[in-house]
C-alpha positions in Angstrom: 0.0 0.0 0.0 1.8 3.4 -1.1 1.3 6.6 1.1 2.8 9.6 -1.0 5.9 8.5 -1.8 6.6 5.7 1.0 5.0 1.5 0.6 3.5 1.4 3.9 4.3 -2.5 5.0 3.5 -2.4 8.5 0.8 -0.7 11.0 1.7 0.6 14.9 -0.6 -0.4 17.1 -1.1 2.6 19.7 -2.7 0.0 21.9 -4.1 1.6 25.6 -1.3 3.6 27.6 2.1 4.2 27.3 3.2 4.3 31.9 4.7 0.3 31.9 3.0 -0.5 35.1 -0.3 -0.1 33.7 0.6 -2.0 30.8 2.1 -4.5 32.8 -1.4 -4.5 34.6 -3.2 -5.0 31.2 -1.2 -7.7 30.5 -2.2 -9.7 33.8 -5.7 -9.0 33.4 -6.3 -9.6 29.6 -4.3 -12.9 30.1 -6.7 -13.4 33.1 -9.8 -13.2 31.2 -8.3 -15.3 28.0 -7.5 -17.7 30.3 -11.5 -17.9 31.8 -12.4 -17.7 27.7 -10.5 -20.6 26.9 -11.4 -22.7 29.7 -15.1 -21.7 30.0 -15.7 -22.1 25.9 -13.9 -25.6 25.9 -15.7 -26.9 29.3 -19.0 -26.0 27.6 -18.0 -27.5 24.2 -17.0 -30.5 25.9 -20.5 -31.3 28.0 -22.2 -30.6 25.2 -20.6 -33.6 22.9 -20.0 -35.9 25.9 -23.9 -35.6 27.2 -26.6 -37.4 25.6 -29.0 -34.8 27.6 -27.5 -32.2 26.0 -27.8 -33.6 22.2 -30.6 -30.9 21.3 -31.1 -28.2 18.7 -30.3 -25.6 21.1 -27.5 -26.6 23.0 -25.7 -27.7 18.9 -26.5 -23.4 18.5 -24.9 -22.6 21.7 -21.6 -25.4 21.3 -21.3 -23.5 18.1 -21.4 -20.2 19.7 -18.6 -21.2 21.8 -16.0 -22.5 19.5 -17.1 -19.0 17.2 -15.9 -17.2 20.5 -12.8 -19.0 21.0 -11.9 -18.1 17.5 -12.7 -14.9 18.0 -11.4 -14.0 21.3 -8.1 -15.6 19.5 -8.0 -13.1 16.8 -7.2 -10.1 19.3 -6.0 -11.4 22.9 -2.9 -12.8 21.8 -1.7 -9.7 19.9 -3.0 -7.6 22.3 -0.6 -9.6 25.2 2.0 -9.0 22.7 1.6 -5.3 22.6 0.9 -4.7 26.7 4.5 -6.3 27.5 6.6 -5.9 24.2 7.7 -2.3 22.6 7.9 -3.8 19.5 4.1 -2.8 18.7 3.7 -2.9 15.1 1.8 -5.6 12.7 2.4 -6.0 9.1 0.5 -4.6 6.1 -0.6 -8.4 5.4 -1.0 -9.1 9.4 -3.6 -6.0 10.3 -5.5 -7.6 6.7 -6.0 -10.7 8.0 -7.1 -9.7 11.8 -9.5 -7.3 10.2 -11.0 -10.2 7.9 -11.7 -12.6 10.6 -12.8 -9.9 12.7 -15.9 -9.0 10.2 -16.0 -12.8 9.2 -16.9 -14.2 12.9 -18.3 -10.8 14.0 -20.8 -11.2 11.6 -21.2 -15.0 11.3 -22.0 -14.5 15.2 -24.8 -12.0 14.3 -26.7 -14.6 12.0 -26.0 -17.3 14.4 -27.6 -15.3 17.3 -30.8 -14.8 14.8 -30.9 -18.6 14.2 -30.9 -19.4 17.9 -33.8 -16.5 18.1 -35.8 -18.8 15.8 -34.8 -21.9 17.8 -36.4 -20.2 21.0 -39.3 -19.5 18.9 -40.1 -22.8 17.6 -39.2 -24.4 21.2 -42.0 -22.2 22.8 -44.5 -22.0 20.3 -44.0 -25.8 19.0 -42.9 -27.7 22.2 -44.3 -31.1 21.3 -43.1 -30.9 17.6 -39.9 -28.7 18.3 -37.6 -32.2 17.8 -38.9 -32.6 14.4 -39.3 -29.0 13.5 -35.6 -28.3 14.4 -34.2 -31.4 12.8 -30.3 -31.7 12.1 -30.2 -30.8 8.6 -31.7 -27.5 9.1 -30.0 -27.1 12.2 -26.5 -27.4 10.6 -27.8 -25.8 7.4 -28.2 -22.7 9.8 -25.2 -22.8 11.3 -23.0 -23.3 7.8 -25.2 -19.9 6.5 -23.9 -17.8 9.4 -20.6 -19.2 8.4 -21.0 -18.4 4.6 -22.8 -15.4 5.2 -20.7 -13.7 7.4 -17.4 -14.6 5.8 -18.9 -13.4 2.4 -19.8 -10.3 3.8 -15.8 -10.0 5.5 -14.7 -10.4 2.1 -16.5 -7.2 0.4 -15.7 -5.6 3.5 -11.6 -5.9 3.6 -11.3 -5.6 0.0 -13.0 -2.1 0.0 -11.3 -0.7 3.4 -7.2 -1.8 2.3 -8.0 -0.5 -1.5 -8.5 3.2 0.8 -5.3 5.1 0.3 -3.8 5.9 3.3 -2.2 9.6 3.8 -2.1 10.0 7.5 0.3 8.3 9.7 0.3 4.5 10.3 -0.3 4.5 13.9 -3.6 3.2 14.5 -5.0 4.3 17.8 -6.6 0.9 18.7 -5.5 -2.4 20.1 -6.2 -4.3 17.0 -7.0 -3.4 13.2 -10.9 -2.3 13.3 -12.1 -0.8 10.8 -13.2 2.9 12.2 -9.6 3.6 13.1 -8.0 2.7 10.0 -10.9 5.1 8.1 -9.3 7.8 9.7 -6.1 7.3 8.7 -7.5 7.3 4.9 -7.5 10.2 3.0 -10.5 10.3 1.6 -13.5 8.3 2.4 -15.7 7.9 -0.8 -19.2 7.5 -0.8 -19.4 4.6 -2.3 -17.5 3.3 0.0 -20.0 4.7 2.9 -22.6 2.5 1.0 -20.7 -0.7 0.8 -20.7 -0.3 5.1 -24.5 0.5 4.9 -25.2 -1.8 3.1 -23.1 -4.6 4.9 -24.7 -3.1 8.0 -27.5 -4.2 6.8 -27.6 -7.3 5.6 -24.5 -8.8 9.1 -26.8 -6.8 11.6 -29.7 -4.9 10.9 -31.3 -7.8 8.8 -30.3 -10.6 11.8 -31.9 -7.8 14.4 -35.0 -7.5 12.5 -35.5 -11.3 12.3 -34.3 -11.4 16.3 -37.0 -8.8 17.1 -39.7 -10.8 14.9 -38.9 -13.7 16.7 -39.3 -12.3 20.1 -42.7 -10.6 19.1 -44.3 -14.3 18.3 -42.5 -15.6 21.7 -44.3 -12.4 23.6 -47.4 -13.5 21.7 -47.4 -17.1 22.5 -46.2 -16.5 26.2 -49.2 -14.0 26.4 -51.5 -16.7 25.4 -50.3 -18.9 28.7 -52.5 -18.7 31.6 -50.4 -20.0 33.9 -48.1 -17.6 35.5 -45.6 -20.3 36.7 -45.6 -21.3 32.5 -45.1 -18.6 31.6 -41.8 -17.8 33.5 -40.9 -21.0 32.5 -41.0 -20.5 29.2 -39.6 -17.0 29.5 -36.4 -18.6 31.3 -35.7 -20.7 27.7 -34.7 -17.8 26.0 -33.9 -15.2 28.6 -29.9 -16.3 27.9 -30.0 -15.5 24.8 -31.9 -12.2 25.6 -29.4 -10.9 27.3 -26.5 -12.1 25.0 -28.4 -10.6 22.0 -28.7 -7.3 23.9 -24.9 -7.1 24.9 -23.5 -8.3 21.5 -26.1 -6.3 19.1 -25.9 -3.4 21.5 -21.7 -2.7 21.3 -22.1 -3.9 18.0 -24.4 -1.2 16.7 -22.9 1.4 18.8 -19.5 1.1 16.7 -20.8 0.6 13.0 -24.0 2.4 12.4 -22.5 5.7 12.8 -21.0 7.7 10.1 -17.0 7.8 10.1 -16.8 11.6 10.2 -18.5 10.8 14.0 -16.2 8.1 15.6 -15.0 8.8 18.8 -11.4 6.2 18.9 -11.4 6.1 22.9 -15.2 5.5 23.0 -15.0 3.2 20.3 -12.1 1.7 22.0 -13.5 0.5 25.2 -16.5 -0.3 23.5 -14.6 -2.7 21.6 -13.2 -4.4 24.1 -16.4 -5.6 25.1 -17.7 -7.1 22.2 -14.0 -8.5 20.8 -12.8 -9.9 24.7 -15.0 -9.9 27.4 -18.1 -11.2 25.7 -16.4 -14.0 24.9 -16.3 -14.8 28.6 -18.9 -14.1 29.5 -20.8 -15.9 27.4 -20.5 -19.2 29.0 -21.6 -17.9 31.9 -24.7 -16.1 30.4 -25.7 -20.0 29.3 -24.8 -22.1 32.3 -25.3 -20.5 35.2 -29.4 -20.5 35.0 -29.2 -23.9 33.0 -30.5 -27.1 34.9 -29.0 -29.6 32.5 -25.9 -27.8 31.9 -25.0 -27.3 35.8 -26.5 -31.5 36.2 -24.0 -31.9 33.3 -20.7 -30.3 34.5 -21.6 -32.3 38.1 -21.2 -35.4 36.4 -18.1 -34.7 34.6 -16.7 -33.4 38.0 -17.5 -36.9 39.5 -15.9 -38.7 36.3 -13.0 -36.8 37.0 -12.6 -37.3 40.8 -13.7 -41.1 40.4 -11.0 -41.2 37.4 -8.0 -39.4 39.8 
């Protein structure tokens, strides 16, 4: 990529602060919560294939949402580790294109994946007796492989536009990873088509998924509201208040970052925003879907038992 005169081959990371106790700081507590990521993702991905109880069309959407998280809590912890302890805090031209195309790749194949689970809820409330045969394998892992497709696809158009931007600023970028709001501002000018290939990639990765999420919520409302019985109806409230909440936390930082114009972006807002959505969701998404779960807590008691028998 040229810049005036100069091939720029590398970006500087700017990471968080400069004072090398608080980096050092950073460093403990980032490794800290990578740590609980791995370990919580993997426990959860290993109850659900080693329990028959668990063998159900939700529990294959929420394994699947755990292995997206591991990859994508692996795209940016490691480097950012790198960057709190080392002063070496560059990444190369070919480096910050990759990170960035994974980013948008799971970011948004987690969006579609949350709106398939939406639709999972729904047919589990309104459909209890039929929801086995509703939610069948096939279109269970037909679901899962469009989030995949769909979201990589949309990475794709989305990388290809941002690195054909010429670059005129400097090559710092004031984030901890390559997103794509701080390297807009280091083009030098953003075009308006390019404006409209975000829109519309906002669209289809988020707005679209949102829309069907919402939808899907309105029928549960509607079904729920047609209970008589108050203790049913918390019940089957409690099915999809997980997801509730993860939807709102995910969609929520997500929105925050994209759907604003680039002239608008604020890089230390953005910045703590995204280390929500890119690190500590991840975490705490294992927790959002076992704490409150019956079979999951029944499930990680008997694998504590095989282990203690086993030692």
């Amino acid at each position: 990529m040229e810049r005036g005169n100069l091939t720029v081959t590398k970006f500087i990371l700017l990471g968080f602060m400069t004072d090398p106790v608080m980096q050092l700081v950073l460093f403990v507590v980032f490794l800290g919560v990578y740590s609980v990521t791995l370990l919580g993702n993997n426990i959860l991905i290993t109850l659900i294939c080693n329990n028959a109880r668990l063998h159900t069309p939700m529990y294959f959407f929420i394994g699947n949402l755990s292995f997206l998280d591991l990859w994508y809590s692996s795209v940016y912890t490691p480097k950012i580790l790198v960057i709190c302890i080392s002063e070496d805090k560059s990444i190369s031209f070919a480096g910050c294109v990759a990170q960035s195309f994974f980013s948008a790749g799971l970011g948004s194949s987690e969006c579609y994946l949350l709106a398939a689970m939406a639709y999972d809820r729904y047919v589990a409330i309104a459909n209890p007796l039929l929801y086995a045969q509703a939610m069948h394998r096939r279109l269970c892992v037909c679901l899962v492989v469009f989030s995949y497709t769909g979201g990589f696809l949309s990475a794709i158009i989305l990388t290809s536009n941002t690195f054909t931007l010429d670059f005129c600023s400097d090559n710092f970028i004031d984030d901890f990873f390559c997103d794509i709001p701080p390297l807009v501002k280091l083009a030098c000018d953003v075009r308006d088509s390019y404006q409209c290939v975000l829109y519309f990639l906002l669209a289809i990765s988020v707005i679209a998924p949102t829309l069907l999420i919402l939808a899907s919520y309105l029928f549960i409302i509607a079904v729920i509201l047609r209970i008589h019985s108050t203790q049913d109806r918390l019940k089957a409230f409690s099915t999809c208040s997980s997801h509730l909440v993860s939807v709102t936390l995910y969609y929520g930082s997500i929105l925050y970052i994209y759907s604003r114009p680039s002239s608008s972006y604020s890089l230390v807002g953005d910045k703590m925003v995204s280390i929500f959505y890119t690190v500590l969701f991840s975490m705490l998404n294992p927790m959002i879907y076992s704490l409150r779960n019956k079979d999951v807590k029944e499930a990680l008691k008997k694998l504590f038992r095989l282990a203690q028998s086993g030692a």
